[in-house]
C-alpha positions as CSV (number, residue, x, y, z in Angstrom):
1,X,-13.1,56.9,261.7
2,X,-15.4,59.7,262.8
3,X,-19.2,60.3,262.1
4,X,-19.6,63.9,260.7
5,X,-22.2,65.9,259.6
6,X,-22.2,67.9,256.1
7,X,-24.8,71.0,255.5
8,X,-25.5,72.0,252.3
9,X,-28.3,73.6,250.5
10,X,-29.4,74.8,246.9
11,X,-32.0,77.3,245.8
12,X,-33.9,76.0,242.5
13,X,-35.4,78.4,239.6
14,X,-38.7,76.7,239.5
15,X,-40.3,73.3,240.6
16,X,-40.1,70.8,237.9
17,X,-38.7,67.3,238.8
18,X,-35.9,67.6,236.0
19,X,-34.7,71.0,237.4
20,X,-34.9,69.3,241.0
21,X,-33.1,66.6,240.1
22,X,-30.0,68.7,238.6
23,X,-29.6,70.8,241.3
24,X,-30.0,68.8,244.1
25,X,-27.7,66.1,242.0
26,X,-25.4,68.6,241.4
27,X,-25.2,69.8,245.1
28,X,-24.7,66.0,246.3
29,X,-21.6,65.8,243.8
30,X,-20.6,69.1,245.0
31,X,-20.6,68.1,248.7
32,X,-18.8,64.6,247.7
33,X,-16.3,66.1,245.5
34,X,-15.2,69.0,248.2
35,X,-14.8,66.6,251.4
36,X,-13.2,64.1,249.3
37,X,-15.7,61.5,249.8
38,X,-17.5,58.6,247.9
39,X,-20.9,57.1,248.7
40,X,-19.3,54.5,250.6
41,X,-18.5,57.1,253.2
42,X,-22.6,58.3,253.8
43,X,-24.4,56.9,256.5
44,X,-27.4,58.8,255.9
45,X,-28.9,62.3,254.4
46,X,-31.7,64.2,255.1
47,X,-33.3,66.6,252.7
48,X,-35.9,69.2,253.1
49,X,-37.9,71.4,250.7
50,X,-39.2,74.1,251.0
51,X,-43.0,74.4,250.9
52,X,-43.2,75.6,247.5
53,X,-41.5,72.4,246.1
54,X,-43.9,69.4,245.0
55,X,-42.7,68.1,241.9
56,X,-40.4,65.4,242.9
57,X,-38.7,64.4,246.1
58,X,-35.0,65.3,246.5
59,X,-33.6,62.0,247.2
60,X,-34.6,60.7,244.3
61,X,-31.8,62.7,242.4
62,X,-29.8,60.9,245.0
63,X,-30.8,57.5,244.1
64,X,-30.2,58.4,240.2
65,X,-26.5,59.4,241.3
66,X,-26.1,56.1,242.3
67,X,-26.7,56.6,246.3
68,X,-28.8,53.4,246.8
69,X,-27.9,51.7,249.7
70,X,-27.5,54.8,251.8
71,X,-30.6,55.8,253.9
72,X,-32.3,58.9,253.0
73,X,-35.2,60.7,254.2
74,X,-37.4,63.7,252.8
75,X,-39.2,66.7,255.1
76,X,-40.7,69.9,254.9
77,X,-38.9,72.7,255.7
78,X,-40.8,75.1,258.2
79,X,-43.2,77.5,256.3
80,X,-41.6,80.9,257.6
81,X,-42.7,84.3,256.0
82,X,-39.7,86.1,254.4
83,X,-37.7,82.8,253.9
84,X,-35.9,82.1,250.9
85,X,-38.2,80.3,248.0
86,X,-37.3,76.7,246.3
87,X,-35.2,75.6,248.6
88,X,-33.6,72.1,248.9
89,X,-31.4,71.6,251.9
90,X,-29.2,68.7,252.8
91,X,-27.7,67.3,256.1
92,X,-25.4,64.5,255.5
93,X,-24.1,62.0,258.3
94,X,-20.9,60.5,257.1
95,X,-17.6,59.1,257.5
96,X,-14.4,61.0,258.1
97,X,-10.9,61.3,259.7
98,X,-11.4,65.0,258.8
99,X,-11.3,67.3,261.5
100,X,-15.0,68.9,262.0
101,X,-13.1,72.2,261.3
102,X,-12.1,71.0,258.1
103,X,-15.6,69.7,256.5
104,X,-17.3,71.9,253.7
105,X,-20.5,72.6,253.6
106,X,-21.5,73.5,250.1
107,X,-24.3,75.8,249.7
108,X,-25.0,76.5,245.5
109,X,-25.8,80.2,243.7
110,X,-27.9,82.3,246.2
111,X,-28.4,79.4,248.9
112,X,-24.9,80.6,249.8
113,X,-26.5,83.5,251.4
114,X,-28.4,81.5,253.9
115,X,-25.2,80.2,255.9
116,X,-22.7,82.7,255.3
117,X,-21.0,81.8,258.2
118,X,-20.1,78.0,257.0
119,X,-20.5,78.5,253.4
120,X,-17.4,77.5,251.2
């Protein structure tokens, strides 16, 4: 079994915990459901926010999808002008026999336009 990494990132409409928690929630699903994995197969996920995010810390929609024994850590996203607002990204270490060529990184509504290159 290989350690892999999964990107993924989602942009939010406005900073309320209960938005932030459906979105990131439903971009950790995303990422499970498209690589085919469970939470037994994270080894750890970093998210970051954007600067403009205070109203709850991603991981904690993490811990309410049931990812509680997995490490996860939460950062700030470096303040550049012109970047894309309300942004939660993800970097997932996991578990595979996937070939690196064959993960999916999952970026959700107009985050997709931040990694065109590896968006699926």
């Amino acid at each position: 079994m290989a350690v892999r990494a999964v990107r993924g990132a989602v942009q939010l409409e406005r900073d309320e915990a209960g938005h932030m928690d459906e979105q990131v929630g439903a971009l950790l699903t995303a990422i499970l459901e498209r690589n085919g994995l469970t939470a037994d197969d994270l080894i750890s996920i970093w998210f970051t926010a954007t600067s403009d995010l205070h109203s709850d810390f991603p991981a904690a929609a993490a811990r309410k999808l049931g990812i509680v024994d997995v490490p996860l850590i939460c950062a700030q996203e470096l303040d550049i002008e012109g970047a894309m607002p309300r942004v939660v990204r993800v970097l997932a270490h996991i578990e595979s026999d996937k070939p690196r060529a064959d993960i999916a990184h999952v970026y959700l509504g107009a985050a997709g336009a931040l990694r065109k290159d590896i968006a699926q």
